[in-house]
BALOBA-1460 file (C-alpha; in Angstrom, 3 decimals):
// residues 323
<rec num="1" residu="x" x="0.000" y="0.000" z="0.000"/>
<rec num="2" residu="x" x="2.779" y="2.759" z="0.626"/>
<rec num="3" residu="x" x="3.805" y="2.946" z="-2.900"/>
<rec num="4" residu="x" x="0.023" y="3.325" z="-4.113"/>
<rec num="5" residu="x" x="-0.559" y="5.792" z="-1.054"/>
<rec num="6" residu="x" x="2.915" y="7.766" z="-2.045"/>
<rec num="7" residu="x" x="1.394" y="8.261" z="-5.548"/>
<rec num="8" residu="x" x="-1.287" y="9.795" z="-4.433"/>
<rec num="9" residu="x" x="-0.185" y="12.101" z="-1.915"/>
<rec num="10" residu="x" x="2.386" y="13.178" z="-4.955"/>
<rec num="11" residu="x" x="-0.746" y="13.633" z="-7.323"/>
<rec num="12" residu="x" x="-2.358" y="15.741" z="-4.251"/>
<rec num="13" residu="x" x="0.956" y="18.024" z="-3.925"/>
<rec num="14" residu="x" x="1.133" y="18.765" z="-7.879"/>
<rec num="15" residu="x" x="-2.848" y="19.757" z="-7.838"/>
<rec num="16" residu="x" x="-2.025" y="21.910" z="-4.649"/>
<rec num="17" residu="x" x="0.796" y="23.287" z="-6.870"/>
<rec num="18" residu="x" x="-0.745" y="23.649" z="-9.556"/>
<rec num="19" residu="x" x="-3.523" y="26.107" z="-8.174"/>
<rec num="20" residu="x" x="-1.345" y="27.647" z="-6.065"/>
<rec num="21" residu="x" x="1.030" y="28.938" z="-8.465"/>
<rec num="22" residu="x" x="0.871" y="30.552" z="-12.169"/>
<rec num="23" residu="x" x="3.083" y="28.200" z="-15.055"/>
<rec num="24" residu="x" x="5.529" y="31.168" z="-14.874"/>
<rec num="25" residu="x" x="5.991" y="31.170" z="-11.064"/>
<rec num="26" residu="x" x="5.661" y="27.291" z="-10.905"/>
<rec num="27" residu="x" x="8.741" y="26.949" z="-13.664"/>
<rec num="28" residu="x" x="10.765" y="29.890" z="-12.261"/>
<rec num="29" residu="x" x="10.265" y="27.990" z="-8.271"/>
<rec num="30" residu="x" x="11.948" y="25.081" z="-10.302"/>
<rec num="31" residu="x" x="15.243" y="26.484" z="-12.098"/>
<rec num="32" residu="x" x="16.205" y="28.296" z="-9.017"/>
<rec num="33" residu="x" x="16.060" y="24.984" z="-6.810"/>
<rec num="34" residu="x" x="17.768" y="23.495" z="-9.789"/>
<rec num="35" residu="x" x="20.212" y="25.959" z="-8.560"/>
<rec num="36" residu="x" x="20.149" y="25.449" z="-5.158"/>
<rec num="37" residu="x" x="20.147" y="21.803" z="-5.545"/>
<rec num="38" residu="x" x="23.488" y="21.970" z="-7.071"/>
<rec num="39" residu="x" x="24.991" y="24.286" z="-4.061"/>
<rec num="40" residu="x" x="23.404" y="21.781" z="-1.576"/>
<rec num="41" residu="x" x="25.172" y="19.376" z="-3.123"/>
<rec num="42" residu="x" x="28.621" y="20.969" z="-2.770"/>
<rec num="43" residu="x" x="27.960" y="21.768" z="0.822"/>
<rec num="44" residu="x" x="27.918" y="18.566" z="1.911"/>
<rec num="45" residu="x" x="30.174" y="16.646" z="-0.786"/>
<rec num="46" residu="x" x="32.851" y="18.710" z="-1.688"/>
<rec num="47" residu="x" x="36.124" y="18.183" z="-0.502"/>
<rec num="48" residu="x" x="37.285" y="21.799" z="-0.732"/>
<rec num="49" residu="x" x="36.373" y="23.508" z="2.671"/>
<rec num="50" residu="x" x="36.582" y="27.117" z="0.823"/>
<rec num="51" residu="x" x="34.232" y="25.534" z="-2.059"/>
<rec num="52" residu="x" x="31.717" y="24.040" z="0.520"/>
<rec num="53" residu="x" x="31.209" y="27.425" z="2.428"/>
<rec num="54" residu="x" x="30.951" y="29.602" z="-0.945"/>
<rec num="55" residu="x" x="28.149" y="27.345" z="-1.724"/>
<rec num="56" residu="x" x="26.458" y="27.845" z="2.031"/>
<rec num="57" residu="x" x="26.671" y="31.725" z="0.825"/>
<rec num="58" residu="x" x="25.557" y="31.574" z="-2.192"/>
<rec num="59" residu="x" x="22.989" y="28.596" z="-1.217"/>
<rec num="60" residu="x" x="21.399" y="31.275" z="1.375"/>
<rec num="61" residu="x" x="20.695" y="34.146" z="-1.036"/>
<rec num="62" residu="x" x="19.273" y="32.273" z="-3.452"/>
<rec num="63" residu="x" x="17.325" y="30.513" z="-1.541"/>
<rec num="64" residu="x" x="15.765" y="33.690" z="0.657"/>
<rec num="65" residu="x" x="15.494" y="35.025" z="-3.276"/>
<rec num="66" residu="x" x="12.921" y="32.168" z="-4.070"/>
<rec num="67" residu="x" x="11.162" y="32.298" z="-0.461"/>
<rec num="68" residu="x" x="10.185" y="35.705" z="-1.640"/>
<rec num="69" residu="x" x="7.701" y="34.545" z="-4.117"/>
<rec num="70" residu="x" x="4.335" y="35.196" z="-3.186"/>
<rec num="71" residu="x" x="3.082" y="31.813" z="-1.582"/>
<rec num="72" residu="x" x="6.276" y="29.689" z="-1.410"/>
<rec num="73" residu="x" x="5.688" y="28.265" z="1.736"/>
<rec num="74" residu="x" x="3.886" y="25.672" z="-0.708"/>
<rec num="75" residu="x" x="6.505" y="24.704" z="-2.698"/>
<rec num="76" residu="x" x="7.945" y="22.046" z="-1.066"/>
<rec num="77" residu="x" x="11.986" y="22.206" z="-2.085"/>
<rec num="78" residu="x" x="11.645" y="18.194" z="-2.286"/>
<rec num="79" residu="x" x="15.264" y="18.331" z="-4.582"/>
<rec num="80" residu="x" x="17.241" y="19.038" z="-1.954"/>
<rec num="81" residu="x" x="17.759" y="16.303" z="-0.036"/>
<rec num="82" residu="x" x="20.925" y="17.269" z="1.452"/>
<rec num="83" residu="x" x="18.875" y="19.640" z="3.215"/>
<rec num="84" residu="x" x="16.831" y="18.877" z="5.823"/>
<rec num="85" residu="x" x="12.891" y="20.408" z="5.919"/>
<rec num="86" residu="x" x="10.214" y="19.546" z="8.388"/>
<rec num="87" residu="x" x="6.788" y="20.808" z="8.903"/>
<rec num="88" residu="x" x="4.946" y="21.154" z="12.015"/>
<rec num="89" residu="x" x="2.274" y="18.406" z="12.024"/>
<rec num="90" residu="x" x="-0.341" y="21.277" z="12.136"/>
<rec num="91" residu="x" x="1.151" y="23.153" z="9.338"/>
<rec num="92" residu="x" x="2.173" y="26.828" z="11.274"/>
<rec num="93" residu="x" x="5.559" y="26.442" z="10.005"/>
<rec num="94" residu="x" x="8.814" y="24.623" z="8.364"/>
<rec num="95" residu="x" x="12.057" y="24.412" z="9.596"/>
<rec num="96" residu="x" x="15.428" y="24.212" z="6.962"/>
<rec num="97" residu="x" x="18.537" y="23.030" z="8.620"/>
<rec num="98" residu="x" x="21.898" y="21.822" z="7.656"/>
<rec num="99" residu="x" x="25.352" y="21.673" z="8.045"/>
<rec num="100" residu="x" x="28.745" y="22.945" z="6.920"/>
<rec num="101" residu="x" x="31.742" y="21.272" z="7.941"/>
<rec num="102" residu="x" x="35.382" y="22.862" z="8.348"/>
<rec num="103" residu="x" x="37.404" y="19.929" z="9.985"/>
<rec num="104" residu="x" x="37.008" y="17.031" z="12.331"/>
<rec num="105" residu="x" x="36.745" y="19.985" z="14.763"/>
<rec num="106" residu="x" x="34.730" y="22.197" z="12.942"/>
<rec num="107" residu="x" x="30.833" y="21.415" z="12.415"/>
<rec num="108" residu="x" x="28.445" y="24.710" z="12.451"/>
<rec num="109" residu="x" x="24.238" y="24.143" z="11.857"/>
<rec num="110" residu="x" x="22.895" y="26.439" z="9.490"/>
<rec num="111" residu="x" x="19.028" y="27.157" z="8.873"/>
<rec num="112" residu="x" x="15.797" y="29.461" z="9.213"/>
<rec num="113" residu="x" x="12.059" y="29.444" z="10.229"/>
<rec num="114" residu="x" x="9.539" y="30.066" z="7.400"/>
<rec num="115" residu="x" x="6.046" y="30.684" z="8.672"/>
<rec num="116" residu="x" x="3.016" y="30.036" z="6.925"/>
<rec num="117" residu="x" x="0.623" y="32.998" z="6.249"/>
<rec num="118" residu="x" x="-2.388" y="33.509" z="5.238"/>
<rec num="119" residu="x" x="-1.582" y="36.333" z="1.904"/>
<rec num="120" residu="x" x="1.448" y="34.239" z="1.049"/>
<rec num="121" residu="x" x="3.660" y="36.573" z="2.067"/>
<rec num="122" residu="x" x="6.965" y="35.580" z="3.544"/>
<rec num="123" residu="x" x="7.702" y="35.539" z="7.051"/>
<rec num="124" residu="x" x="11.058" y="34.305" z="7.622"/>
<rec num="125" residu="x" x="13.458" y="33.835" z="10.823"/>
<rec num="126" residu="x" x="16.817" y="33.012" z="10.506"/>
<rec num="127" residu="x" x="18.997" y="30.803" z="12.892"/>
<rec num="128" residu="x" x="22.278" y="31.896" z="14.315"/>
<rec num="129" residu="x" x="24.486" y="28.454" z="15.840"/>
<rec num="130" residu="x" x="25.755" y="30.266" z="18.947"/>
<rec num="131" residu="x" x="26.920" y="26.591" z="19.842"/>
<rec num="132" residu="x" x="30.689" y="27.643" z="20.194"/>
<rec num="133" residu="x" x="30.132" y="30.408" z="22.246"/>
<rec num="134" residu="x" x="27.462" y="28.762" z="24.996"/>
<rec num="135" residu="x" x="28.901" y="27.333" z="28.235"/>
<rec num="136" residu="x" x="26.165" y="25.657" z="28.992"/>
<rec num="137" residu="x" x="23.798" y="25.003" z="26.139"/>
<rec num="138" residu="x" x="21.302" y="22.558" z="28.181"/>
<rec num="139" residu="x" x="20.448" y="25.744" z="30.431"/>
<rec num="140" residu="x" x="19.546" y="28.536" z="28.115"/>
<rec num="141" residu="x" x="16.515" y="30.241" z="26.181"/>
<rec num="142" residu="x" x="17.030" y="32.597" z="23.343"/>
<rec num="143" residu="x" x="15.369" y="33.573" z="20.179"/>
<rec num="144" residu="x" x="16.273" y="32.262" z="16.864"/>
<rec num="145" residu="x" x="19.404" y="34.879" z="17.332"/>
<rec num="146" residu="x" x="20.771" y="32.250" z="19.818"/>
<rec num="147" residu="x" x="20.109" y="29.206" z="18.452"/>
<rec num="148" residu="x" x="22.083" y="26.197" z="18.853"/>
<rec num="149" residu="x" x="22.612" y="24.129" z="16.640"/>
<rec num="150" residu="x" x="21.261" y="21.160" z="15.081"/>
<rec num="151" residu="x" x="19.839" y="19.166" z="12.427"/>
<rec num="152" residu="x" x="16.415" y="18.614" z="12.705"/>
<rec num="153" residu="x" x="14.890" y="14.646" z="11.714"/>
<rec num="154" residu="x" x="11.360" y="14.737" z="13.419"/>
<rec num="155" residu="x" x="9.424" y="17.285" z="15.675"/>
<rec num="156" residu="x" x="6.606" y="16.218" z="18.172"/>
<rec num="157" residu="x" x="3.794" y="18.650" z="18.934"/>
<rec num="158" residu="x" x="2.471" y="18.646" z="22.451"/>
<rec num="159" residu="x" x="-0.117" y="20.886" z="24.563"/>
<rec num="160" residu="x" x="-0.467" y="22.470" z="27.840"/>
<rec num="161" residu="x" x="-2.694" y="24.826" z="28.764"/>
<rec num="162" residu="x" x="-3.493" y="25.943" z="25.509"/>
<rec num="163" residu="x" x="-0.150" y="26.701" z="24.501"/>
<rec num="164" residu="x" x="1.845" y="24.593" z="21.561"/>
<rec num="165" residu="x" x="5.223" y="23.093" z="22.269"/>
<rec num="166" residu="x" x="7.360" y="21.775" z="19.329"/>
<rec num="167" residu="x" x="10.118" y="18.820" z="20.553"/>
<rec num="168" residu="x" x="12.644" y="19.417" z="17.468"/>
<rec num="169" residu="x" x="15.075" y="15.851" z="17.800"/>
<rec num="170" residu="x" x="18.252" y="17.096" z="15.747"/>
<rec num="171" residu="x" x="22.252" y="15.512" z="15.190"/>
<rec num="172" residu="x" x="25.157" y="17.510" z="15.728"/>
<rec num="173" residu="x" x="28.192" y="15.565" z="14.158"/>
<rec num="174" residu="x" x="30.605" y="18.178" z="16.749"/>
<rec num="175" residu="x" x="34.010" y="16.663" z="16.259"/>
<rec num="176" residu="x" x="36.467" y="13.937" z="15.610"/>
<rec num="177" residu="x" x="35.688" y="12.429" z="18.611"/>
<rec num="178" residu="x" x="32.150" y="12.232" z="19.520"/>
<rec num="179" residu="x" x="28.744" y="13.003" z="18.347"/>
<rec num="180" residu="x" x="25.679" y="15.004" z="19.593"/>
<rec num="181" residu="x" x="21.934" y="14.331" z="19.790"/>
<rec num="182" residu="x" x="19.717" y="17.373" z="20.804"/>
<rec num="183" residu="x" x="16.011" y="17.784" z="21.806"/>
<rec num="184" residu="x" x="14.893" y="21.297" z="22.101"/>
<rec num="185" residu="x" x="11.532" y="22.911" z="22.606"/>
<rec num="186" residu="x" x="10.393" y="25.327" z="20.478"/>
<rec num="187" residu="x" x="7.266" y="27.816" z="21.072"/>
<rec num="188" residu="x" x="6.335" y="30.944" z="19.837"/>
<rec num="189" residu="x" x="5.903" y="34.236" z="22.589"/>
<rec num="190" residu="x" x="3.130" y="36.274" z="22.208"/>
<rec num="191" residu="x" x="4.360" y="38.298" z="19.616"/>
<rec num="192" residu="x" x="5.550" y="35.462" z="17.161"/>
<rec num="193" residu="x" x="8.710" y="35.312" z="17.782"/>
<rec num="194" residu="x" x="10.148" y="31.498" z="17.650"/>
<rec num="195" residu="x" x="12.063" y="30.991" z="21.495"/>
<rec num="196" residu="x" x="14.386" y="27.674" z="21.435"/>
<rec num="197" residu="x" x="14.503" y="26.131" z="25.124"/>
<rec num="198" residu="x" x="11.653" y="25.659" z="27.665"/>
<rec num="199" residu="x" x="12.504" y="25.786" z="31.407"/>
<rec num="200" residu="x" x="12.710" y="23.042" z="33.094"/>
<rec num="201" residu="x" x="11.137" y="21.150" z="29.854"/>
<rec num="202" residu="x" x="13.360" y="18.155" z="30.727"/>
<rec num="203" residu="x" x="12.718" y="16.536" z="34.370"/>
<rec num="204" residu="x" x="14.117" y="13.868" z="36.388"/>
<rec num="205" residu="x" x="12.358" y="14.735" z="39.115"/>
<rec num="206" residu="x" x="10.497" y="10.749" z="39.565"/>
<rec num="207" residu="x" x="14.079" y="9.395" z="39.514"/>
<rec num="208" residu="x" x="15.647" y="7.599" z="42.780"/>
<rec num="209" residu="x" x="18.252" y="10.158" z="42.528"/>
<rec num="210" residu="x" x="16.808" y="13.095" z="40.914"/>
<rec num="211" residu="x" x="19.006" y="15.181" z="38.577"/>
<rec num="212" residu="x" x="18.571" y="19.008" z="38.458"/>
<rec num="213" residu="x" x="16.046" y="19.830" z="35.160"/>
<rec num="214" residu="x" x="17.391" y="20.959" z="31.976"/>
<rec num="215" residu="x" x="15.832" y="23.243" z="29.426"/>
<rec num="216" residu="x" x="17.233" y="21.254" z="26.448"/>
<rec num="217" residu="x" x="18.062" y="17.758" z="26.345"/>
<rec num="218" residu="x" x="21.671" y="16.737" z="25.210"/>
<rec num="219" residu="x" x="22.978" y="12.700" z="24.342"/>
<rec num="220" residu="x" x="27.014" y="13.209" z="23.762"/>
<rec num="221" residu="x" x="28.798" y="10.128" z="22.625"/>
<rec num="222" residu="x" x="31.715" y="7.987" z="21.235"/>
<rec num="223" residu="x" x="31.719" y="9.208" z="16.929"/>
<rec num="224" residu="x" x="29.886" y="6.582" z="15.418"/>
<rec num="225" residu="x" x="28.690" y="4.950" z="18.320"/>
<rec num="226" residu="x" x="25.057" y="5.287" z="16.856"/>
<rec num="227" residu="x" x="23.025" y="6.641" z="19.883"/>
<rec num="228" residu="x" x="19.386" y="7.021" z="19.153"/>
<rec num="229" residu="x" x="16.457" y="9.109" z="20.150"/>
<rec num="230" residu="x" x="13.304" y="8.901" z="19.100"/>
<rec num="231" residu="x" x="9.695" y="9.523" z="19.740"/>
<rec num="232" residu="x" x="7.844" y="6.001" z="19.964"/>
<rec num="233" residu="x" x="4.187" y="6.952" z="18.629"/>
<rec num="234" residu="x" x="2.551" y="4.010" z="19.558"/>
<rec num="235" residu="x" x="3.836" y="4.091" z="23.025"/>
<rec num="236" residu="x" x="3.533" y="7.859" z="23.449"/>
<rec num="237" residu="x" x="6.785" y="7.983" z="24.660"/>
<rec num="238" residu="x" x="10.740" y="9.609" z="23.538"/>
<rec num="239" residu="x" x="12.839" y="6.767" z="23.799"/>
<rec num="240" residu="x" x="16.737" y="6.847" z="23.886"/>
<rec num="241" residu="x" x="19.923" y="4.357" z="24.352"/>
<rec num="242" residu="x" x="21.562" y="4.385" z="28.028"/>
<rec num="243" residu="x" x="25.327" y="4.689" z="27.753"/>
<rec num="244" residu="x" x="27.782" y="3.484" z="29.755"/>
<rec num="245" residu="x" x="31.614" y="4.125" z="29.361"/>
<rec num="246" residu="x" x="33.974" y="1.739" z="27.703"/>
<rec num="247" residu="x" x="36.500" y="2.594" z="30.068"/>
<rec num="248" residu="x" x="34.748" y="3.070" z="33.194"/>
<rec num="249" residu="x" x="35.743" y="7.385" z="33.285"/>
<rec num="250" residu="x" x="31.901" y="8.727" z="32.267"/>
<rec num="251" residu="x" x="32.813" y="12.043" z="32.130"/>
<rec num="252" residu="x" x="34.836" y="11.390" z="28.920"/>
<rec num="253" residu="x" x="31.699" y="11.715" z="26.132"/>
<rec num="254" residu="x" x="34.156" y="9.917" z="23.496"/>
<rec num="255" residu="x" x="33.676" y="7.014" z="25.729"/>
<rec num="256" residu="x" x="30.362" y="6.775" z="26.302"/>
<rec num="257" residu="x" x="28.432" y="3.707" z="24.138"/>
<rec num="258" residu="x" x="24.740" y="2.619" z="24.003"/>
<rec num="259" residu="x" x="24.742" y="-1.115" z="26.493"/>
<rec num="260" residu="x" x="21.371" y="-2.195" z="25.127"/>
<rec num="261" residu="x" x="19.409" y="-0.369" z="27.708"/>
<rec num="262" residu="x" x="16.752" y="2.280" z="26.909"/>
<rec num="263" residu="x" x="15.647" y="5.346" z="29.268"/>
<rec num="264" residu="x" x="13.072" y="7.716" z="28.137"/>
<rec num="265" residu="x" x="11.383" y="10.932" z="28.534"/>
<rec num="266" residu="x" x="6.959" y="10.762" z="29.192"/>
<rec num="267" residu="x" x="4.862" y="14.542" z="28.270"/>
<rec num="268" residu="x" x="3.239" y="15.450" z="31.719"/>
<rec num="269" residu="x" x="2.074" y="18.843" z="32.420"/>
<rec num="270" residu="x" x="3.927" y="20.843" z="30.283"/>
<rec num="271" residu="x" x="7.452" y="18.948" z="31.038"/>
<rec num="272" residu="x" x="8.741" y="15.724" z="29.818"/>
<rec num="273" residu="x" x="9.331" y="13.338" z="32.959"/>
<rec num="274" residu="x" x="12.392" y="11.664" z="32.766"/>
<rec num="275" residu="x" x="11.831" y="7.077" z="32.932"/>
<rec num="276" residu="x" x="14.818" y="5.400" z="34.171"/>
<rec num="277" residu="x" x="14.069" y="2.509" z="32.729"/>
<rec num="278" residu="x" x="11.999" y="2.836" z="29.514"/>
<rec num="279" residu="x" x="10.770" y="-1.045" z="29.042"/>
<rec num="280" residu="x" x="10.317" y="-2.009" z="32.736"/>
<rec num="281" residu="x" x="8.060" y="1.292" z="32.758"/>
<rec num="282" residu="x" x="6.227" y="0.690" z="29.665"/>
<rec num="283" residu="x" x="6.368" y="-3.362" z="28.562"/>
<rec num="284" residu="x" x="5.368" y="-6.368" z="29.725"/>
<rec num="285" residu="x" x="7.404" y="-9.611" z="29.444"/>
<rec num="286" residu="x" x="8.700" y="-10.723" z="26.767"/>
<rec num="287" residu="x" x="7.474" y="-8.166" z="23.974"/>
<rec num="288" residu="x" x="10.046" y="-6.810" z="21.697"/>
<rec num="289" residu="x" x="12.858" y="-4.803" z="23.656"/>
<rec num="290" residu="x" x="13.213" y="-2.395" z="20.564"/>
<rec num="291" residu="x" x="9.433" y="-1.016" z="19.230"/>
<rec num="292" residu="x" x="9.520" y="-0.304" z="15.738"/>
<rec num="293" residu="x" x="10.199" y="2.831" z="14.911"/>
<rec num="294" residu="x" x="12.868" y="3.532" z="17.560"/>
<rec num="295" residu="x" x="15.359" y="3.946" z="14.838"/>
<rec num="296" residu="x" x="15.621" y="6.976" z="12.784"/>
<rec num="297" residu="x" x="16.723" y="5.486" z="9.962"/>
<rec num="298" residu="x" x="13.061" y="4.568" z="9.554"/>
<rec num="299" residu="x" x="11.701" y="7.972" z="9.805"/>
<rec num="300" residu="x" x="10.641" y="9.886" z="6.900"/>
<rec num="301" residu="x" x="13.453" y="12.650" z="7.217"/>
<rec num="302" residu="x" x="14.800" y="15.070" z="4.479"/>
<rec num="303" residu="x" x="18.672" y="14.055" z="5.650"/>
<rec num="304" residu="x" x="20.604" y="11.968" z="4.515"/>
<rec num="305" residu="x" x="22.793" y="9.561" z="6.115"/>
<rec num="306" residu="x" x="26.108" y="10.592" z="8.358"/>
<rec num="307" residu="x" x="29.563" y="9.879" z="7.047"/>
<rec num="308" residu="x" x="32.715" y="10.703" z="8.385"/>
<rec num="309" residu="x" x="33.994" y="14.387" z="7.729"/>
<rec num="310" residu="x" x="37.121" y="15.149" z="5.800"/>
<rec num="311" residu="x" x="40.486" y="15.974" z="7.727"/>
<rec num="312" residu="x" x="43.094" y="17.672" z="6.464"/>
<rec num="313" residu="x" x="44.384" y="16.436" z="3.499"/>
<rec num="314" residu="x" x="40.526" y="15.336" z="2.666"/>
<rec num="315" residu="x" x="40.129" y="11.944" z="1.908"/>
<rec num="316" residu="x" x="36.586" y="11.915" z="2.708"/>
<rec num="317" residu="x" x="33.143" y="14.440" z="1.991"/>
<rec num="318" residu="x" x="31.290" y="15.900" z="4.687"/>
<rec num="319" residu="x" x="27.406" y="14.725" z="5.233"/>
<rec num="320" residu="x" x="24.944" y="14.623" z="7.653"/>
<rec num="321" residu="x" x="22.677" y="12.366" z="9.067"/>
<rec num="322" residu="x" x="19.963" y="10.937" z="11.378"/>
<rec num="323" residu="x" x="21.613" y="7.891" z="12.653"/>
């Protein structure tokens, strides 16, 4: 059934298209992201550092260029899949992000905020990685001026009190030496204006040895140790891999390795309550430790898959990924 279904949600987006924009507009919306598909491209493959942040330059302008048509919010950008785009289940906005890599040490998140509106008119917020300049990232709440960082694969809408809360689940390949998973909540203040970080919106206050609460939620471990976090649908729950240090010093992230355990994170007025121990919470005996759709790599995500960044000479191209 999913290719038959896929057909026909593609027929539904070219009719949507197709009265949404003239033949002009619609053709013009395609040979600029011919263009940008081709800069995409070079940010993440090629193996000229110089080359790969032209194209990030270049890649912005023309794409805030295109965003300017009257009503682009509906043209969906599906060429670039180096690029990752997610919508908000209920449609209020999309959310571009990417990467551009330097080095093993150097990894920045690019990426902006369109909003939908209702003349077609662009509203657009862009996203500043103030990553490298944050001491302590899990704590703070900014605008989209002090954003950090990340590449988003799914978002999960919840409520409370009549107020929307977006969980964005992003990657952050960092450095040579370990990886980053993020999960930030993101809601809009009363006068629009996108605010990254919820306090307290992380809680571990139910645990037999309750950590302080965070206002983002951060997974740091071994490079290519292939952490996960995920939301589970069917159990209504964010699931994630318990790590445990190779060499017995957990304080040293580039250590740290998922032992086949699983802790999780439960939406409870307005927070998400930390669960110890995600399966003993959740499962009974002898169902499936691993619920489908734990992994990412069986999300529908607009990233591709992670490789290993190039060093210096470069031997490898730069990518991204949900892993």
């Amino acid at each position: 059934m999913k290719p038959v279904l896929l057909i026909i949600l593609t027929a539904i987006a070219l009719q949507l298209q197709a009265q949404t924009f003239s033949a002009a507009e619609l053709k013009d919306l395609k040979l600029r992201q011919d263009s940008l598909k081709k800069l995409a491209f070079k940010i993440v493959n090629d193996e000229n550092a110089a080359v790969r942040f032209r194209s990030d330059s270049s890649f912005t302008r023309i794409m805030v260029r295109a965003l300017l048509k009257k009503n682009s919010f509906h043209f969906p950008f599906d060429s670039l899949v180096s690029i990752s785009r997610m919508y908000s289940d209920d449609s209020v906005f999309r959310i571009f992000t990417w990467q551009v890599v330097k080095d093993d040490n150097y990894c920045r998140q690019r990426g902006f905020i369109q909003m939908k509106t209702n003349d077609g008119s662009l509203k657009l917020f862009p996203l500043r990685d103030v990553s490298e300049f944050t001491s302590a990232p899990v704590d703070t709440i900014a605008n989209n001026l002090g954003w950090i960082g990340a590449v988003y694969y799914r978002i999960v809408t919840k409520e409370h009190a009549g107020k929307k809360y977006y969980t964005l689940f992003g990657y952050d390949e960092n450095n040579a030496r370990t990886t980053k998973k993020w999960m930030d909540v993101l809601w809009f203040d009363e006068s629009g204006t996108p605010v990254f970080g919820l306090q307290n919106a992380f809680s571990y206050a139910t645990d037999s040895i309750p950590k302080p609460p965070v206002n983002r939620f951060l997974l740091e471990y071994k490079k290519d140790g292939r952490a996960r976090v995920q939301y589970d649908e069917e159990a209504g729950l964010i699931i994630y891999d318990h790590l445990v240090s190779e060499t017995n010093e957990p304080q040293k992230k580039y250590t740290l390795i998922p032992d086949g355990d699983y802790e999780g994170f439960e939406w409870k007025n307005g927070q998400w309550l930390h669960i110890d121990k995600v399966f003993d919470f959740k499962l009974k005996d002898g169902e499936a430790p691993v619920p489908e759709g734990l992994d990412e790599n069986k999300q529908k995500v607009n990233t591709p898959a992670p490789t290993k960044k190039p060093v210096t000479p470069v031997k490898k191209k730069p990518g991204g990924g949900n892993g």
